[in-house]
C-alpha positions as CSV (number, residue, x, y, z in Angstrom):
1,X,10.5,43.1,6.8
2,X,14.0,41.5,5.0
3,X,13.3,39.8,2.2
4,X,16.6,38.0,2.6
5,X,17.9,36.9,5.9
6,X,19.5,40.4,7.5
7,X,21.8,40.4,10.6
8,X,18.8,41.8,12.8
9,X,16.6,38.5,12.0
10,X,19.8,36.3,12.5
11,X,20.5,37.8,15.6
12,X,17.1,37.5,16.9
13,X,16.6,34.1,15.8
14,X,19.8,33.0,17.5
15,X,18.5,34.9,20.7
16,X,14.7,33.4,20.5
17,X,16.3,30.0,20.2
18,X,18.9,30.5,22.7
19,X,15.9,31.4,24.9
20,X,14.0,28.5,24.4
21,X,16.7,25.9,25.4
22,X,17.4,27.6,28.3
23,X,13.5,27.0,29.2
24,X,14.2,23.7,28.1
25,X,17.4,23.4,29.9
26,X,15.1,24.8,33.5
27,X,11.9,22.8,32.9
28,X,14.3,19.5,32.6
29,X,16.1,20.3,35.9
30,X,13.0,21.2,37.6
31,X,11.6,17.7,36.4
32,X,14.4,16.0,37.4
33,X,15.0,17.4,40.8
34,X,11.4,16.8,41.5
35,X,11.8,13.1,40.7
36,X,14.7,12.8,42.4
37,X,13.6,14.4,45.6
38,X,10.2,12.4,45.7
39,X,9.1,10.3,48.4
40,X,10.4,7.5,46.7
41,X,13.4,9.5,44.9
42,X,17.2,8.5,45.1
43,X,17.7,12.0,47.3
44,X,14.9,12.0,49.4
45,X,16.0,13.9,52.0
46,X,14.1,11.5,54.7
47,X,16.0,8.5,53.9
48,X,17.5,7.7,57.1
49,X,21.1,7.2,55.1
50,X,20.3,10.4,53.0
51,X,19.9,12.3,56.2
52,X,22.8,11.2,57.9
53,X,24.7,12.6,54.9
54,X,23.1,15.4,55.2
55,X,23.9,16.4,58.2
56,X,27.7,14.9,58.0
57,X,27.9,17.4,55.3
58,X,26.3,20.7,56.9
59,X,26.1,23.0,59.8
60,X,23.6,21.6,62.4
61,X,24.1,24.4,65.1
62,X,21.2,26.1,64.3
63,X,19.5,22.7,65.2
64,X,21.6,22.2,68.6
65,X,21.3,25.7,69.6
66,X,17.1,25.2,69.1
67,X,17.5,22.3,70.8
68,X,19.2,23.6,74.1
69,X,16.3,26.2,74.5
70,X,14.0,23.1,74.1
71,X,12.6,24.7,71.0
72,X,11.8,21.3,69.5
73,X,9.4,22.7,66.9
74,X,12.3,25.0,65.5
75,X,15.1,22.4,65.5
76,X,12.6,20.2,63.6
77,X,11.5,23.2,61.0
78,X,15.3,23.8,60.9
79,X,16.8,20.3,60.1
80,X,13.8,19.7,57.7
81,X,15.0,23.4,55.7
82,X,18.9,22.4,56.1
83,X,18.1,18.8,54.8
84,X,16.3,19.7,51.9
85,X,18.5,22.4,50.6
86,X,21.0,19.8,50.9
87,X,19.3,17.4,49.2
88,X,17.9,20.3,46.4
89,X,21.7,21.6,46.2
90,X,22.8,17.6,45.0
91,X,20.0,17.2,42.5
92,X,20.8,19.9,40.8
93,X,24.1,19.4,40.6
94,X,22.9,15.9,39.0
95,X,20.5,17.0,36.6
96,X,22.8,19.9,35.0
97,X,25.8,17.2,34.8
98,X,23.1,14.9,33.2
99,X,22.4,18.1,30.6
100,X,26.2,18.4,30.0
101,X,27.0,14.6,29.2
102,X,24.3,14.3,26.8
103,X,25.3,17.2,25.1
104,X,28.7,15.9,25.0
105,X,27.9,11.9,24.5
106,X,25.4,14.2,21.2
107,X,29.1,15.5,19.8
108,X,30.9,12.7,19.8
């Protein structure tokens, strides 16, 4: 054991705490994309504007293509997976930027 702080304890400090705000940084986007992408979130993906976004934004051929076999139950499965990912994708995307403009607004 050092009885003074050695380079092996620094480092492993540094690493330990470097560990624990990346937990922080996941837990916070996990929380965050969660709220958001609640039934009563901004990026509910059911939202009849957020799903027209949606699908303005992505490919929907899987959808037509499972719709011209009359495979209703498979276009429906497949827009509701193609929605949300969307819709996961964005909040993500929001909660890191949130993360990096507190950290920023925190430095100045």
């Amino acid at each position: 054991m050092c009885v003074t702080p050695c380079a092996v304890s620094y480092d492993l400090d540094r690493h330990l705490d470097n560990l624990d705000r990346l937990e922080s940084k996941q837990n916070y986007i996990f929380s965050r994309c969660s709220e958001l992408l609640s039934d009563n979130g901004e990026f509910f993906p059911f939202l009849p504007e957020n799903l027209v976004e949606a699908l303005g934004e992505i490919d929907i051929k899987p959808v037509a293509e499972a719709l011209k076999t009359q495979n209703h139950e498979e276009a429906g499965k497949t827009l509701f997976d193609i929605a949300c990912s969307y819709w996961l994708k964005r909040a993500k995307v929001m909660a890191e930027k949130e993360i990096e403009d507190e950290r920023e607004a925190g430095y100045q």
